[in-house]
C-alpha positions in Angstrom: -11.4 -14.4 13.6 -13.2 -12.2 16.3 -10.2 -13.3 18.9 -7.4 -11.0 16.6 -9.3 -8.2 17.1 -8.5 -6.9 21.1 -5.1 -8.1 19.8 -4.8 -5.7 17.1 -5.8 -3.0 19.2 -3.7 -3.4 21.8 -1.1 -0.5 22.4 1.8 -2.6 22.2 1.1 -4.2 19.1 0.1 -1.2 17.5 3.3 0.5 19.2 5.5 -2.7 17.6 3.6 -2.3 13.9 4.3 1.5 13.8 8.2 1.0 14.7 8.0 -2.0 11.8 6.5 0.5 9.7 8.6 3.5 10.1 11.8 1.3 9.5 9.9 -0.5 6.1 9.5 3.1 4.9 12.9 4.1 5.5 14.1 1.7 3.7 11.3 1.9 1.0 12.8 5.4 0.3 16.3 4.1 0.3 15.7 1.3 -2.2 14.0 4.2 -4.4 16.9 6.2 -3.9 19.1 5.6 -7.4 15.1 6.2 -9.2 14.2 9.4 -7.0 18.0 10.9 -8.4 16.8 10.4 -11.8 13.3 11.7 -11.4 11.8 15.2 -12.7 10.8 16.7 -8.8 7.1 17.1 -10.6 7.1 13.3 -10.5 9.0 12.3 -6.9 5.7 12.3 -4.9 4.3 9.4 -7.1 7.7 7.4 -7.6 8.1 5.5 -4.0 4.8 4.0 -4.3 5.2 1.1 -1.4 7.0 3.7 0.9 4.4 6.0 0.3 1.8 3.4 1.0 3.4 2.3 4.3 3.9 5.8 5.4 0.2 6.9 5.1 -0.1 3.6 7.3 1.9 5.1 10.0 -0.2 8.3 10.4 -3.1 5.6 10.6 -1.2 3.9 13.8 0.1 7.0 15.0 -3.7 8.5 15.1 -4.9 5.5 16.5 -2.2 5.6 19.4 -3.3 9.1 20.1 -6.8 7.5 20.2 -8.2 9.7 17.2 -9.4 8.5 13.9 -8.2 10.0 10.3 -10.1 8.7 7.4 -8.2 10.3 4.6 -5.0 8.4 5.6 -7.2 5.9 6.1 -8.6 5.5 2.8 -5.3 6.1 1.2 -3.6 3.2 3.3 -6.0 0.9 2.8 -5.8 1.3 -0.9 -2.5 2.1 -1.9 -1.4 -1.1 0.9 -3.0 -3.8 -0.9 -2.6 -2.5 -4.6 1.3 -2.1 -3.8 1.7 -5.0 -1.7 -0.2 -7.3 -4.1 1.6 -5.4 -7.3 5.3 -5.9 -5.8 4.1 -9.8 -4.5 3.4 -10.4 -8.6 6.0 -8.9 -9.8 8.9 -10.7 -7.7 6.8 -14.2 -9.0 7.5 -12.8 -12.7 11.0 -12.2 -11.9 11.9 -15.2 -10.4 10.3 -16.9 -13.5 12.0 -14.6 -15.9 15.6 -15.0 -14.3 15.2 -16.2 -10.7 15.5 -14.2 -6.9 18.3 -13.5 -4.6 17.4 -13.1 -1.3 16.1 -9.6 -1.1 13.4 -11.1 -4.1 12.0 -13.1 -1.7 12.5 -10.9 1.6 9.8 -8.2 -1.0 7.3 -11.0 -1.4 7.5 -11.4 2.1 7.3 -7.8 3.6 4.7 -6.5 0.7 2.5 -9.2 1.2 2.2 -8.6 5.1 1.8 -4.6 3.4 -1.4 -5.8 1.9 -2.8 -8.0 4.6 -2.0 -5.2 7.5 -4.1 -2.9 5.4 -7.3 -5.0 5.3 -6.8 -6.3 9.0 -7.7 -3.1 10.3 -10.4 -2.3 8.0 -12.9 -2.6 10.9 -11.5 0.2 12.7 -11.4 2.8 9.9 -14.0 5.3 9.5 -13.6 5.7 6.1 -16.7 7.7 4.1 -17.1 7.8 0.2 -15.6 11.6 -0.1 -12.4 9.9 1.5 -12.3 7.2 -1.3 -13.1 9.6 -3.9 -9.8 11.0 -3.4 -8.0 8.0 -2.7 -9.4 7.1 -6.3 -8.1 10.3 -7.8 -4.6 9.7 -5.9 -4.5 6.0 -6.9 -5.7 6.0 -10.6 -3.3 9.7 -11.0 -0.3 7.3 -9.9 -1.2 4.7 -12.7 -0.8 7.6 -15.1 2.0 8.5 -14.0 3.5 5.8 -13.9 2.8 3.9 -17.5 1.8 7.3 -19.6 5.1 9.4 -18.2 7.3 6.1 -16.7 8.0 6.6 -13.7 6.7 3.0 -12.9 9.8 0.8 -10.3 12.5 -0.3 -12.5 12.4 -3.8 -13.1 14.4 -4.0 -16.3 14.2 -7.5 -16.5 10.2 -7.2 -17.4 10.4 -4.1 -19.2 8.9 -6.6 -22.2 5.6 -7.3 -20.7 5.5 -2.9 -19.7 2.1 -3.0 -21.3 0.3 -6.2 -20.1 2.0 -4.6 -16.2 0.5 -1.3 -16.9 -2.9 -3.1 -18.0 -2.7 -5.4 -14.7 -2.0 -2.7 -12.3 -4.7 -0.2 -13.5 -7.2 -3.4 -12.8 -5.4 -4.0 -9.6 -6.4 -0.3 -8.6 -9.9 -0.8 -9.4 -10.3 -3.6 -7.2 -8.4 -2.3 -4.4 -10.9 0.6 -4.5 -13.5 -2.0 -4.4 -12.1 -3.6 -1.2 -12.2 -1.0 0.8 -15.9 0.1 -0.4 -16.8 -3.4 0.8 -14.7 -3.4 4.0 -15.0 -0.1 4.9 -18.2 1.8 3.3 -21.0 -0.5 2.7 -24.3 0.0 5.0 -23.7 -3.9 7.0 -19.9 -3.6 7.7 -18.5 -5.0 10.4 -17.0 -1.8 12.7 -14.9 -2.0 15.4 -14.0 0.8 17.8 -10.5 0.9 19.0 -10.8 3.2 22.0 
């Protein structure tokens, strides 16, 4: 495992994953687009939620390329890209068992899951402190609210049955995201890395 490591520092690779993040939130935004027309403006900053979580990610590879650390972002991106990448990974699974995927269903799976392991892969180079997670908390737990107590959650109308049991799973899916990156990136005996 210690041989990915120069790899995921090196410039070019970092260079390649911000220009593959940059394009997956474009078109995070666009996908949101119809929902974001329809959405009170109070709301819009907490809609796009796997956009959102790929675009604190870019600042994160953008500050690295510039040789500079910033663990807000950090914290944020390490949260919000596993909770979103795991949450969108589950609910494709329930779709395709509810009615089946086309091929955009499975290109999601796909593209969130490498969200959520991107996230965690760089956990050794973050400098993340316990006021930075605080916030991510607030951030992460707010959008939860938002999302099953005012509705602003993605539209999958095919599982709009099972809102409840999703707004139960996702609200314990944001409690252990938070708890991954307290073990990967707070806890006394972490492994850190530097990447400059």
């Amino acid at each position: 495992m210690s041989r990915i490591y120069p790899l995921l520092a090196n410039r070019s690779v970092l260079k390649l994953l911000l220009i593959v993040n940059i394009a997956g939130t474009i078109y995070g935004f666009y996908w949101y687009g119809d929902q974001l027309k329809e959405t009170p403006a109070i709301f819009i900053p907490f809609v796009p939620d796997s956009p959102t979580a790929s675009l604190f990610f870019v600042f994160v590879l953008l500050a690295f390329l510039l040789k500079k650390n910033w663990p807000l972002l950090e914290a944020l991106a390490i949260v919000t890209l596993f909770k979103y990448g795991i949450w969108a990974v589950v609910m494709n699974i329930l779709v395709y068992f509810v009615q089946g995927l086309d091929w955009q269903g499975y290109m999601l799976i796909f593209s969130h899951f490498a969200m959520a392991v991107e996230g965690l892969l760089y956990a050794p180079f973050y400098r993340i402190k316990w006021s930075h997670l605080i916030v991510a908390a607030i951030w992460t737990l707010h959008n939860d609210i938002i999302d099953y107590v005012f509705f602003m959650m993605p539209k999958y109308e095919m599982l709009d049955m099972y809102t409840k049991q999703i707004g139960y799973f996702t609200f314990w899916l944001s409690i252990v995201s938070l708890a991954i990156a307290y073990y990967l990136c707070i806890r006394r005996d972490r492994f850190q890395l530097k990447l400059y």
